[in-house]
PDBQT receptor file of N, H, CA, C and O in Angstrom, charges set to zero:
ATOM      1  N   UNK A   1      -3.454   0.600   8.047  1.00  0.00    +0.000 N 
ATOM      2  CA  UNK A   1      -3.867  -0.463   7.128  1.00  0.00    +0.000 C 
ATOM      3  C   UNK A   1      -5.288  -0.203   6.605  1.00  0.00    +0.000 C 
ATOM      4  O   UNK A   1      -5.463  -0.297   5.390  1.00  0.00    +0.000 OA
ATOM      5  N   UNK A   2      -6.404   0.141   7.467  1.00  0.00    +0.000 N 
ATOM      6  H   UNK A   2      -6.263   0.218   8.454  1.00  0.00    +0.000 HD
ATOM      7  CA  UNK A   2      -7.755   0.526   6.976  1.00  0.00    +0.000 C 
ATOM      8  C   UNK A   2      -7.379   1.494   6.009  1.00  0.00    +0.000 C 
ATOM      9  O   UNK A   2      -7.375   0.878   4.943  1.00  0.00    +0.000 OA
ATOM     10  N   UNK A   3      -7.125   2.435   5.842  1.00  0.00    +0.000 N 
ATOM     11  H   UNK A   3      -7.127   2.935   6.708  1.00  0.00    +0.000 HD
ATOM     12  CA  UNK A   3      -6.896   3.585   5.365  1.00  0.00    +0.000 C 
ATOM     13  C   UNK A   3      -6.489   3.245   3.731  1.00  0.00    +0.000 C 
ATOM     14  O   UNK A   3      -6.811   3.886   2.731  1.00  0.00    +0.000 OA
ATOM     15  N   UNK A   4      -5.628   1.949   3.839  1.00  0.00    +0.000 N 
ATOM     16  H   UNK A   4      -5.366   1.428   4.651  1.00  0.00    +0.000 HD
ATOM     17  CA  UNK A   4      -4.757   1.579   2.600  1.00  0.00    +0.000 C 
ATOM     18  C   UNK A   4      -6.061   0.584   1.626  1.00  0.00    +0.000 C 
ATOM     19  O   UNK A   4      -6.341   0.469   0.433  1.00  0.00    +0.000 OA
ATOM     20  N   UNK A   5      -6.581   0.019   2.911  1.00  0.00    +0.000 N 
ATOM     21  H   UNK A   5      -6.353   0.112   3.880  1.00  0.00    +0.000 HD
ATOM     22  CA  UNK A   5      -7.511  -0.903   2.332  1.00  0.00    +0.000 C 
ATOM     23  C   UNK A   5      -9.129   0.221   1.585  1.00  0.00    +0.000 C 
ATOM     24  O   UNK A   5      -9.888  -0.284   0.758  1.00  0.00    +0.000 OA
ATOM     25  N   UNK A   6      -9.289   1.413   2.011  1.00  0.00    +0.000 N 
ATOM     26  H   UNK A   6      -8.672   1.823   2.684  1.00  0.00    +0.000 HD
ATOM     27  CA  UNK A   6     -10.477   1.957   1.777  1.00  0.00    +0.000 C 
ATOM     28  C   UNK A   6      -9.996   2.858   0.775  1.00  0.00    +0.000 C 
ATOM     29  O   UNK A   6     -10.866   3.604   0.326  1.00  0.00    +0.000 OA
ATOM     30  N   UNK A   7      -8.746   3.003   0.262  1.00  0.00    +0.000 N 
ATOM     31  H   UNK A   7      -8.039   2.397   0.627  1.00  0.00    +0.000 HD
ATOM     32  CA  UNK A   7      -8.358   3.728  -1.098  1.00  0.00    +0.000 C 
ATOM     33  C   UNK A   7      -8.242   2.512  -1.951  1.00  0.00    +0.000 C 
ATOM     34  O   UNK A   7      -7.709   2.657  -3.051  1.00  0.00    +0.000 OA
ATOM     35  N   UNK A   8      -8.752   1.096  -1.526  1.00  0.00    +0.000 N 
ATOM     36  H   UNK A   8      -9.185   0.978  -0.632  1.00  0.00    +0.000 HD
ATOM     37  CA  UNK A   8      -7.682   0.124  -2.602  1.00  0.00    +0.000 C 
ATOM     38  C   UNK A   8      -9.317  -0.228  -3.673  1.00  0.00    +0.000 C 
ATOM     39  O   UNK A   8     -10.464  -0.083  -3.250  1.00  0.00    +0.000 OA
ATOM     40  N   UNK A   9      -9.001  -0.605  -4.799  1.00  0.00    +0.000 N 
ATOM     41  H   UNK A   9      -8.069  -0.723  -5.143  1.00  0.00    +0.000 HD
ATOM     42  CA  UNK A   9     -10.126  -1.295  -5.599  1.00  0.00    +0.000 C 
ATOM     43  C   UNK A   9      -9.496  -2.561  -6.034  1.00  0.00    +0.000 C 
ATOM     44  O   UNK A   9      -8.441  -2.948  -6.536  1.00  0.00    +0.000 OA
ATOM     45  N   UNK A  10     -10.802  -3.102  -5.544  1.00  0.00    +0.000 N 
ATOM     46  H   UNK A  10     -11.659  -2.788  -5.136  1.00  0.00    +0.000 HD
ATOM     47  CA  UNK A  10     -10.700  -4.624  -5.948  1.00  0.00    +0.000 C 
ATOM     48  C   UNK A  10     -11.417  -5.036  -6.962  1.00  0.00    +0.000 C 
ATOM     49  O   UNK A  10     -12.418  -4.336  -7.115  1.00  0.00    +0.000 OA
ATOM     50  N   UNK A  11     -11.280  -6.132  -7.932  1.00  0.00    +0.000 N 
ATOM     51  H   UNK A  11     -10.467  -6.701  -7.808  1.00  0.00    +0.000 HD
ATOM     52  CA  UNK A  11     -11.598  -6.670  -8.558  1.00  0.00    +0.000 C 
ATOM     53  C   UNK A  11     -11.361  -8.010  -8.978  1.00  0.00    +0.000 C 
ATOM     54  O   UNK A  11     -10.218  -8.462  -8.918  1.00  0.00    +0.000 OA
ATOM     55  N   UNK A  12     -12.726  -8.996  -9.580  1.00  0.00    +0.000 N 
ATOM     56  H   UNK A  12     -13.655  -8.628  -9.628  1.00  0.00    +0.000 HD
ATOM     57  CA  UNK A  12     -12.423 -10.232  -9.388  1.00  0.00    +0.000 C 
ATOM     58  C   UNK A  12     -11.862 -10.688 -10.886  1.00  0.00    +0.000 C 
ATOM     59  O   UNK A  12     -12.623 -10.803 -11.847  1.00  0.00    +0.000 OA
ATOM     60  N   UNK A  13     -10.269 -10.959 -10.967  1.00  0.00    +0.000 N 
ATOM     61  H   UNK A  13      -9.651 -10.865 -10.187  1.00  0.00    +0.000 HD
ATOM     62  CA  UNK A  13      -9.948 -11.201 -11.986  1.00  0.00    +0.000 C 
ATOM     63  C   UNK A  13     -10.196 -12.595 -13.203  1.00  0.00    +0.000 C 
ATOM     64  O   UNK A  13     -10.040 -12.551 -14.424  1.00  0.00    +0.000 OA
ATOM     65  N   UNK A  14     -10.558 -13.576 -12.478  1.00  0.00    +0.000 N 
ATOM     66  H   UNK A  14     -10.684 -13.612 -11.487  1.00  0.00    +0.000 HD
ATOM     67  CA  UNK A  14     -10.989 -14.359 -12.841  1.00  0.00    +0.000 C 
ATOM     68  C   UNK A  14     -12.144 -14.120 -14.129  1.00  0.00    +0.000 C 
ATOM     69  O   UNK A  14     -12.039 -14.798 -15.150  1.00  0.00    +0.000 OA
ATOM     70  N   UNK A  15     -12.792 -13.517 -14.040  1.00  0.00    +0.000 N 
ATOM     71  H   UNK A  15     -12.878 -12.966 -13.210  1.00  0.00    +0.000 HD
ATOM     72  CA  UNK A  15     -14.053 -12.805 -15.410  1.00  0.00    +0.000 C 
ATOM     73  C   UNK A  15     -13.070 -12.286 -16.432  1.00  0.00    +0.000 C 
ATOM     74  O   UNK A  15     -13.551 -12.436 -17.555  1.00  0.00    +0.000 OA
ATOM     75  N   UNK A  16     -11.910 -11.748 -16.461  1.00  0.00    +0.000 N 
ATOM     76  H   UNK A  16     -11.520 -11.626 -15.549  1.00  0.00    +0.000 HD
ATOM     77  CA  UNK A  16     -11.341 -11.513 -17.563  1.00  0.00    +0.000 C 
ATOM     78  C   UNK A  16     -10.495 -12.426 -18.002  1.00  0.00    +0.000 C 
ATOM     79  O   UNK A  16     -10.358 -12.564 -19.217  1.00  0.00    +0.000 OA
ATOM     80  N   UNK A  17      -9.843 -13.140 -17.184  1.00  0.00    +0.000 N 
ATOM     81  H   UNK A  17      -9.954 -13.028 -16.197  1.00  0.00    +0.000 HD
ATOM     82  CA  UNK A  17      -9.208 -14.599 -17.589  1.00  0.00    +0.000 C 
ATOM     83  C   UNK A  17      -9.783 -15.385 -18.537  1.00  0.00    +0.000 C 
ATOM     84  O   UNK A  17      -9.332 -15.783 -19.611  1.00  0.00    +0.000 OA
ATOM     85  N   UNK A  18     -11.603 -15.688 -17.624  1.00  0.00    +0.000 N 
ATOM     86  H   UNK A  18     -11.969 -15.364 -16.751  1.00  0.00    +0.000 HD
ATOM     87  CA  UNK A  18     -12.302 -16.922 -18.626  1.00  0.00    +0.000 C 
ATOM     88  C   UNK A  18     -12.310 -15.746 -19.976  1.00  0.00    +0.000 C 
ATOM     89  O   UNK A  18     -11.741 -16.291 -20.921  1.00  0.00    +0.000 OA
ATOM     90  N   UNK A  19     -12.636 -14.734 -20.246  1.00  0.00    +0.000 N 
ATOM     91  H   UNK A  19     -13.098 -14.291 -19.478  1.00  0.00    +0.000 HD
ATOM     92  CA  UNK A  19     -12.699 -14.096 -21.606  1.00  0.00    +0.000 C 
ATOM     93  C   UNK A  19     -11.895 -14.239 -22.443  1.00  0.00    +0.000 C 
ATOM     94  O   UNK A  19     -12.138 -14.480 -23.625  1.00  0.00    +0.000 OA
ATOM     95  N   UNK A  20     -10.221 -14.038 -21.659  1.00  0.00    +0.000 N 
ATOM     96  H   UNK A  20     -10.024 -13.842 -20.698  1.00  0.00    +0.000 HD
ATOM     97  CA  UNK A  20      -8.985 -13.849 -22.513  1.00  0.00    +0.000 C 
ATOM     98  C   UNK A  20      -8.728 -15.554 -22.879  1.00  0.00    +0.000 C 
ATOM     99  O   UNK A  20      -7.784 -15.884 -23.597  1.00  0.00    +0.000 OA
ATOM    100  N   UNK A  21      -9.686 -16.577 -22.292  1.00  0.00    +0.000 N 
ATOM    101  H   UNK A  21     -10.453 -16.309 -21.709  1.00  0.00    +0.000 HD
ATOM    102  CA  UNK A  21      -9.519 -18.241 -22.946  1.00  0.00    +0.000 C 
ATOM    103  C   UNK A  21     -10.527 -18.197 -23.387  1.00  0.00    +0.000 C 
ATOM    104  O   UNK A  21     -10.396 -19.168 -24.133  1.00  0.00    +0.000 OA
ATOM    105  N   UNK A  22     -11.714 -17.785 -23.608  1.00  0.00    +0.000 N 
ATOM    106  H   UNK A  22     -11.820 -16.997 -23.002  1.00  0.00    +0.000 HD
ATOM    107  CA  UNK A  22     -12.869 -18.200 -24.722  1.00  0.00    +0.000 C 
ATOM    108  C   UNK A  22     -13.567 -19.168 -23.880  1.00  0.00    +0.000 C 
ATOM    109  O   UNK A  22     -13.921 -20.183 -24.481  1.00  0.00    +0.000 OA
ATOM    110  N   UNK A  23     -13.822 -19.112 -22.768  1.00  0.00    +0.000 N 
ATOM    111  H   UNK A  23     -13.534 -18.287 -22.280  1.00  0.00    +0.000 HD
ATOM    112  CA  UNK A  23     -14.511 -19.939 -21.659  1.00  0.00    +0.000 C 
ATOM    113  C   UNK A  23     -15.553 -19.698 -22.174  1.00  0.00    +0.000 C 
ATOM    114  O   UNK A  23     -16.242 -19.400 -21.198  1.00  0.00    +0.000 OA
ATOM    115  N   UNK A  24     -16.408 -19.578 -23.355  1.00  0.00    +0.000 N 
ATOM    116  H   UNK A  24     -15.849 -19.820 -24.148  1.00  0.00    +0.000 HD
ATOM    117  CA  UNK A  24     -17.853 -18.987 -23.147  1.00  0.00    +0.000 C 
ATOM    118  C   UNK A  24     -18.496 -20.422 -23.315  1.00  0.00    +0.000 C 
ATOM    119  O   UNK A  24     -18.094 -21.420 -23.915  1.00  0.00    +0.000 OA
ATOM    120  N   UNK A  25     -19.774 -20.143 -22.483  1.00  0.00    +0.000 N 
ATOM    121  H   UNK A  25     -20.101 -19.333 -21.996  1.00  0.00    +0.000 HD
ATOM    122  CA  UNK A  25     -20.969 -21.465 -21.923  1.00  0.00    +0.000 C 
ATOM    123  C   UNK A  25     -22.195 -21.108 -22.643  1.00  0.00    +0.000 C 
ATOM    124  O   UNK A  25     -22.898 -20.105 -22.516  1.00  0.00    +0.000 OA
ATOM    125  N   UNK A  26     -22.347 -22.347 -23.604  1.00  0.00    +0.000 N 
ATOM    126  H   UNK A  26     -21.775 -23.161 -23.707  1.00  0.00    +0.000 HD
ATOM    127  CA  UNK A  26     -23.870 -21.684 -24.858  1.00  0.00    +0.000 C 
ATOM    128  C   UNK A  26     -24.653 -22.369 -24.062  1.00  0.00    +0.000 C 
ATOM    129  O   UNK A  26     -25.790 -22.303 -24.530  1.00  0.00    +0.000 OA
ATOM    130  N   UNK A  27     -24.634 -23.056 -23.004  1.00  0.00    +0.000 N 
ATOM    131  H   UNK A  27     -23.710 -23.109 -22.624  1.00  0.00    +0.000 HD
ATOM    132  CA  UNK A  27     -25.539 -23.422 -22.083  1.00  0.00    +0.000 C 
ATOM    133  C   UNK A  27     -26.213 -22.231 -21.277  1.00  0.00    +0.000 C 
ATOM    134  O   UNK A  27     -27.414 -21.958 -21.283  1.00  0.00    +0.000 OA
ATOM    135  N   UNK A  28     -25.344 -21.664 -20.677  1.00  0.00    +0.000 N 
ATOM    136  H   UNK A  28     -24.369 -21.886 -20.672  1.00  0.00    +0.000 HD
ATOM    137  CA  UNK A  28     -25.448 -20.400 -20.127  1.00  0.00    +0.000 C 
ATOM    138  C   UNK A  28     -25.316 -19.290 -20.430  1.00  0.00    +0.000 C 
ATOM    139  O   UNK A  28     -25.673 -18.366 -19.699  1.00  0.00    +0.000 OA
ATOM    140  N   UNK A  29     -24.748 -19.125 -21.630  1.00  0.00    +0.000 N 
ATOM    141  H   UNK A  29     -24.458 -19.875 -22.224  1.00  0.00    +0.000 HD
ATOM    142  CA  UNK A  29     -25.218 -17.833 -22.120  1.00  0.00    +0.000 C 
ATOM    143  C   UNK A  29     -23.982 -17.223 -21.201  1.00  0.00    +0.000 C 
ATOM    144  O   UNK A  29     -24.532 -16.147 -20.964  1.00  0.00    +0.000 OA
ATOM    145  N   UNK A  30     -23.050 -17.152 -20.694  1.00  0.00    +0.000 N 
ATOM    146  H   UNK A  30     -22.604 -18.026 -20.886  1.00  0.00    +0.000 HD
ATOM    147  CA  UNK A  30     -22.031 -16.675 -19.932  1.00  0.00    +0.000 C 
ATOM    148  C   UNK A  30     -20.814 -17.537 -20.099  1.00  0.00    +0.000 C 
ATOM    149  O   UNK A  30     -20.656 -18.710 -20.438  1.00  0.00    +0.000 OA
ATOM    150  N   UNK A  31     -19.722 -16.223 -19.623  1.00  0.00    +0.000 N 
ATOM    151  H   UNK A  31     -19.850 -15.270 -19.348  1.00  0.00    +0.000 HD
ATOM    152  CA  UNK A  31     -18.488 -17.218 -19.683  1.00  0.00    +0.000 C 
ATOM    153  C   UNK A  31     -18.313 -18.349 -18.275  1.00  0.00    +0.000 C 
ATOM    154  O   UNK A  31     -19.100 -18.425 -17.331  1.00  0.00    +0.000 OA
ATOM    155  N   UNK A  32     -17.483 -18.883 -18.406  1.00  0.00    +0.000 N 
ATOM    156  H   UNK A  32     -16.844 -18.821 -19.173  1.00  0.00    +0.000 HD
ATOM    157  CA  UNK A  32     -17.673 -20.196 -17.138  1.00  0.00    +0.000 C 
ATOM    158  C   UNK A  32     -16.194 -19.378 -16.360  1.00  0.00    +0.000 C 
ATOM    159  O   UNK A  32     -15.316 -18.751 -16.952  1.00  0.00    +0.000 OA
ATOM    160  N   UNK A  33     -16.282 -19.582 -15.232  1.00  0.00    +0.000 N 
ATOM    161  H   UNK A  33     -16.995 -20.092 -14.751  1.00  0.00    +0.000 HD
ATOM    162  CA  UNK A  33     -15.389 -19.380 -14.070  1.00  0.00    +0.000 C 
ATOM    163  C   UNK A  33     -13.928 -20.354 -14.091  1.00  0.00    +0.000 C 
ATOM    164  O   UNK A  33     -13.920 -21.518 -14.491  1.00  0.00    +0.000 OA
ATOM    165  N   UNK A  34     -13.592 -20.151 -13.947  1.00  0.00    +0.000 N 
ATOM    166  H   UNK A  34     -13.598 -19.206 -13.622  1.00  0.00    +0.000 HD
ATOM    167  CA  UNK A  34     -12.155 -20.902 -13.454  1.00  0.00    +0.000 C 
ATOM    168  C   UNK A  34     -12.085 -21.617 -12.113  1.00  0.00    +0.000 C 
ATOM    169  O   UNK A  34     -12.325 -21.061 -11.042  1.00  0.00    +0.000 OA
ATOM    170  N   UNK A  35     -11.784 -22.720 -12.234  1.00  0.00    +0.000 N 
ATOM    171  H   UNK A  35     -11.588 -23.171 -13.105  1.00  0.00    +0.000 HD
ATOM    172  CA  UNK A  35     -11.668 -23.298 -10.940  1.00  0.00    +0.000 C 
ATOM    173  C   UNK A  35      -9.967 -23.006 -10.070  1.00  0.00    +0.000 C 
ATOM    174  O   UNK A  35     -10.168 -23.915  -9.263  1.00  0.00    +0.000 OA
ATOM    175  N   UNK A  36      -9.312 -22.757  -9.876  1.00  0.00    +0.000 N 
ATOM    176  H   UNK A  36      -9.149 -22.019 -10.531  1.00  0.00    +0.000 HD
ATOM    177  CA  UNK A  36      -7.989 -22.783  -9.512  1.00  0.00    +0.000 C 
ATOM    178  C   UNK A  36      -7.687 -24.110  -8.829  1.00  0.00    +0.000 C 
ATOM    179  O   UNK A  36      -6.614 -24.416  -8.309  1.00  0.00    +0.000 OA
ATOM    180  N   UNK A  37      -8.580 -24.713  -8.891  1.00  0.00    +0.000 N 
ATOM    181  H   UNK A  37      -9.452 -24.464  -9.313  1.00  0.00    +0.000 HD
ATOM    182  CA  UNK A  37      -7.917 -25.840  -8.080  1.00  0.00    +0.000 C 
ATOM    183  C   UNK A  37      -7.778 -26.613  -6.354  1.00  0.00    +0.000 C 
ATOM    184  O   UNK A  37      -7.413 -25.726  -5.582  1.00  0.00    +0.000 OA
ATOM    185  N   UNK A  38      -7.901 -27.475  -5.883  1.00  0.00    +0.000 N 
ATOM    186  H   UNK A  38      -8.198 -28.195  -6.510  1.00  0.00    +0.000 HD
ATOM    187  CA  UNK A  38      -7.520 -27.443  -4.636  1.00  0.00    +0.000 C 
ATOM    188  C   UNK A  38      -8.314 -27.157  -3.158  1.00  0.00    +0.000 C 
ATOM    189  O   UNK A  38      -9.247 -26.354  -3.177  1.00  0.00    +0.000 OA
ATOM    190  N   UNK A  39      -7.937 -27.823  -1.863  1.00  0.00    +0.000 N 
ATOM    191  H   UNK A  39      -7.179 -28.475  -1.847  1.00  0.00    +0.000 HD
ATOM    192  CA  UNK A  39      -8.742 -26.644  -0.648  1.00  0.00    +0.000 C 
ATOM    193  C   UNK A  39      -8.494 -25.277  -0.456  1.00  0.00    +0.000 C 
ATOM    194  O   UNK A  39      -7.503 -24.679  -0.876  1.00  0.00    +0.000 OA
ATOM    195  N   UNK A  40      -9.388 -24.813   0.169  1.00  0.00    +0.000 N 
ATOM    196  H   UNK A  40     -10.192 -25.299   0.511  1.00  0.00    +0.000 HD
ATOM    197  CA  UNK A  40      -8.974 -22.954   0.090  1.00  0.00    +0.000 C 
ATOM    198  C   UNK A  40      -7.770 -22.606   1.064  1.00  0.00    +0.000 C 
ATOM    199  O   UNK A  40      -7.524 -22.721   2.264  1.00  0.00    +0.000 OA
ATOM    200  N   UNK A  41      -7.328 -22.263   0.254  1.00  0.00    +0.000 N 
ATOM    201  H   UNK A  41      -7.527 -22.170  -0.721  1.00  0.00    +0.000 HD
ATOM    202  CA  UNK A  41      -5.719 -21.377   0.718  1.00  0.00    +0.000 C 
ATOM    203  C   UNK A  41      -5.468 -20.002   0.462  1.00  0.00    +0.000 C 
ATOM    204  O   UNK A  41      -4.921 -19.753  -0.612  1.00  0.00    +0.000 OA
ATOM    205  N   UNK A  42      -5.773 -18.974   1.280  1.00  0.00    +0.000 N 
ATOM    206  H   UNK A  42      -6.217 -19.176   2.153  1.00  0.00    +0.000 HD
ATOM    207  CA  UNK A  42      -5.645 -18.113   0.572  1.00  0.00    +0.000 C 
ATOM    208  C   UNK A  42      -4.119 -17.299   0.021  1.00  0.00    +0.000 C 
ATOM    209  O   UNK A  42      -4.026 -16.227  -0.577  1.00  0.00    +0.000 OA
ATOM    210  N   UNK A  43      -3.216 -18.067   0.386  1.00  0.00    +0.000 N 
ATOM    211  H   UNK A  43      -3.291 -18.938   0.871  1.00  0.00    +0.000 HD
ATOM    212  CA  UNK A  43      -1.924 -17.505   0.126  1.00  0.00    +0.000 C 
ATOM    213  C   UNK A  43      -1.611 -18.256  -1.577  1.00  0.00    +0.000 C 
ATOM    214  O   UNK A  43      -0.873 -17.801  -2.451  1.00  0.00    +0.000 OA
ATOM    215  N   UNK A  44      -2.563 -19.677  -1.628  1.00  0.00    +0.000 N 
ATOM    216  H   UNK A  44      -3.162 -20.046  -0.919  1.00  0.00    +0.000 HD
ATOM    217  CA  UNK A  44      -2.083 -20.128  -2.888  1.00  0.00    +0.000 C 
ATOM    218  C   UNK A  44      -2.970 -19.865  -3.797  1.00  0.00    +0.000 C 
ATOM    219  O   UNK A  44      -2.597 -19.793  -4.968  1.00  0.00    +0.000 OA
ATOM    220  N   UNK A  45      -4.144 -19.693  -3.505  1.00  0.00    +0.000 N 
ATOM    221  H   UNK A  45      -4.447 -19.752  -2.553  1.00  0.00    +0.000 HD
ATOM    222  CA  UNK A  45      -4.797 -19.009  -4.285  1.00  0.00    +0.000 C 
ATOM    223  C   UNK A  45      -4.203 -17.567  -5.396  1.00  0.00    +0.000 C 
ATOM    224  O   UNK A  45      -4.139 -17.406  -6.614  1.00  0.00    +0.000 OA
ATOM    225  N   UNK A  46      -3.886 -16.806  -4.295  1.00  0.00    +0.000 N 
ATOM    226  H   UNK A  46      -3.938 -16.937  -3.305  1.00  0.00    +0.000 HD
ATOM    227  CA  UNK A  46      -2.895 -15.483  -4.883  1.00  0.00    +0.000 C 
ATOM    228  C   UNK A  46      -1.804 -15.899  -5.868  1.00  0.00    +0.000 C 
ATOM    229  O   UNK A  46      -1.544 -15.211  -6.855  1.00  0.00    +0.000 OA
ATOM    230  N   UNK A  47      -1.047 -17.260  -5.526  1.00  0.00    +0.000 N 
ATOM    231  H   UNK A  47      -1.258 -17.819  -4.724  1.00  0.00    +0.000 HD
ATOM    232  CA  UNK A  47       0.021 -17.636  -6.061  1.00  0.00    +0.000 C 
ATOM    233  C   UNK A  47      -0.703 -18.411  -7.572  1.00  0.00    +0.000 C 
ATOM    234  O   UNK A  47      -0.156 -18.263  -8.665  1.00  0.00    +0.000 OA
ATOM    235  N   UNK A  48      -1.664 -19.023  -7.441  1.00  0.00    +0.000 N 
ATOM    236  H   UNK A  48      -2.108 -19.143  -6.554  1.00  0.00    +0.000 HD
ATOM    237  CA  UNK A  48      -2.433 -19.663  -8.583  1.00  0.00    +0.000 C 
ATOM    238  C   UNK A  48      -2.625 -18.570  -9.658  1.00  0.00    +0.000 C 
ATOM    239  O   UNK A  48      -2.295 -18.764 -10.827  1.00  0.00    +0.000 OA
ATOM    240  N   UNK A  49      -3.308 -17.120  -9.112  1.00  0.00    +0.000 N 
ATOM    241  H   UNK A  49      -3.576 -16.962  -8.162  1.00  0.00    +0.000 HD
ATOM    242  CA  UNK A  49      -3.629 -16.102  -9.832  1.00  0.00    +0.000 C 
ATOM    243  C   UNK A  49      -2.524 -15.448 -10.425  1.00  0.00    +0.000 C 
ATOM    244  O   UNK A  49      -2.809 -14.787 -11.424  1.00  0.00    +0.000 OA
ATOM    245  N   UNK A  50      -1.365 -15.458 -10.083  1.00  0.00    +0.000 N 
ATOM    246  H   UNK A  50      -1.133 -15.995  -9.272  1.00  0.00    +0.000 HD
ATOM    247  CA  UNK A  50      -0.567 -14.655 -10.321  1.00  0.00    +0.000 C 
ATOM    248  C   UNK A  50      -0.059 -15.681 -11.664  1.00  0.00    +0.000 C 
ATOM    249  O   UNK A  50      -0.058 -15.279 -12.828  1.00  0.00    +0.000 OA
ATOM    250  N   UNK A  51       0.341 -16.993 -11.267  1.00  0.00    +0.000 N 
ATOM    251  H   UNK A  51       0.341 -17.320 -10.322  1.00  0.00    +0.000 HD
ATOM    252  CA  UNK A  51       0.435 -18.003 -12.331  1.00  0.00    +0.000 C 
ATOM    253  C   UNK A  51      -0.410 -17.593 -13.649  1.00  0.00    +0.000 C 
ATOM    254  O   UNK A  51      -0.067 -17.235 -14.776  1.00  0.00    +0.000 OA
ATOM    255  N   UNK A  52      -1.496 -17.771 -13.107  1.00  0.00    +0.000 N 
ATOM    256  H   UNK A  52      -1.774 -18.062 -12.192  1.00  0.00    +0.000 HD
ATOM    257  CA  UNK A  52      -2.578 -17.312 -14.434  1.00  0.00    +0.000 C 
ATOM    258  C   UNK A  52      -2.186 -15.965 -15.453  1.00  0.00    +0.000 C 
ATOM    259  O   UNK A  52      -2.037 -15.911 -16.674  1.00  0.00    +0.000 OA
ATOM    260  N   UNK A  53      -2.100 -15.024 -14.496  1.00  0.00    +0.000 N 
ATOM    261  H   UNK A  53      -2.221 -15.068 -13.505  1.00  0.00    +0.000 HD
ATOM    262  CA  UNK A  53      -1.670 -13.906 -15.237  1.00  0.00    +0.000 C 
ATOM    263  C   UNK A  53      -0.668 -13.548 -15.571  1.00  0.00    +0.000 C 
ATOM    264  O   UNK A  53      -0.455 -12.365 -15.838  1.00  0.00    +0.000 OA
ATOM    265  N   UNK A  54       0.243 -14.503 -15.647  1.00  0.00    +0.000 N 
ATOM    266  H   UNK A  54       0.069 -15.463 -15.430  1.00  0.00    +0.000 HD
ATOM    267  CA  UNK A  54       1.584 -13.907 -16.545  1.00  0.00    +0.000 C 
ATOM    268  C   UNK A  54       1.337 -15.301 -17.547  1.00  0.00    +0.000 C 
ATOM    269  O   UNK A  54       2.055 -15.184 -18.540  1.00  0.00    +0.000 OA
ATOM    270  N   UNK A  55       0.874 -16.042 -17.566  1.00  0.00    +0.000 N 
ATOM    271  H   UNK A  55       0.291 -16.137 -16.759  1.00  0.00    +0.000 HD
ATOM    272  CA  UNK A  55       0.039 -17.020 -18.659  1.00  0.00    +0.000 C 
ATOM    273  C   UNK A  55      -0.491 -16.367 -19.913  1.00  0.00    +0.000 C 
ATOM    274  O   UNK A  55      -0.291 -16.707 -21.079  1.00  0.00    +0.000 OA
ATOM    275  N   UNK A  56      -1.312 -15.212 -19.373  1.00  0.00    +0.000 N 
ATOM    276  H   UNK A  56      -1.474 -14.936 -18.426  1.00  0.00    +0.000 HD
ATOM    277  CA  UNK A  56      -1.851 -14.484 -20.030  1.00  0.00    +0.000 C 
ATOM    278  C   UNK A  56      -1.570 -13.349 -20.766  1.00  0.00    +0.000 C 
ATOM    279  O   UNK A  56      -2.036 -12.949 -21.833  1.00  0.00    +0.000 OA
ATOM    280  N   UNK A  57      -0.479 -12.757 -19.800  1.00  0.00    +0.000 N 
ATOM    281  H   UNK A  57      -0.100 -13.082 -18.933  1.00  0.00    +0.000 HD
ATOM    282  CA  UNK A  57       0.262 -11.749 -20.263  1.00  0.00    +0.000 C 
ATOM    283  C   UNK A  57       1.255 -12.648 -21.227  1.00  0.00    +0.000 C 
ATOM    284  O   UNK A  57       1.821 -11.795 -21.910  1.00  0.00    +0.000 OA
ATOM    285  N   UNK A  58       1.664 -13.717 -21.556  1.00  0.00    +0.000 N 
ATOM    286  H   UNK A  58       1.204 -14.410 -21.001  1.00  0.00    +0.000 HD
ATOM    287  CA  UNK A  58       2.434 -14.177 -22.814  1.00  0.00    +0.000 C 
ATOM    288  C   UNK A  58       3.929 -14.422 -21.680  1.00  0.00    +0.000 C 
ATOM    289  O   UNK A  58       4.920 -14.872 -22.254  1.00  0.00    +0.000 OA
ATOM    290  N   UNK A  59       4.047 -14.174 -20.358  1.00  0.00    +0.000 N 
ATOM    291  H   UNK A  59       3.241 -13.809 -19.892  1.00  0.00    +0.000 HD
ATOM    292  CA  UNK A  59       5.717 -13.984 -19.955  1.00  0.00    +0.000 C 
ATOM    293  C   UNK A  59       6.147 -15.519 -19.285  1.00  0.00    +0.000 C 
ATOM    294  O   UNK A  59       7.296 -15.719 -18.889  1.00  0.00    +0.000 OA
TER     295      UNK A  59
């Protein structure tokens, strides 16, 4: 499992989400984050994200 995890790249998808909705903050000068919602779960979290991105992908 280490092995799988130290070839893997991560990235936080959320920064391209708020882009692909026009989240941008003229307060801040940045795009704004996404909330997903809810207490932390990390199994629904994944399930929230995955929601998001086929949102995005149009499917």
């Amino acid at each position: 499992m280490k092995a799988w995890l130290d070839r893997t790249r991560w990235e936080d998808a959320m920064g391209p989400a708020a882009v692909a909705e026009g989240l941008w903050s003229v307060d801040r000068s940045r795009y704004r984050r996404q909330r997903l919602g809810g207490c932390y779960d990390a199994m629904e979290k994944c399930r929230a994200l995955l929601r998001r991105l086929h949102h995005l992908a149009g499917t």
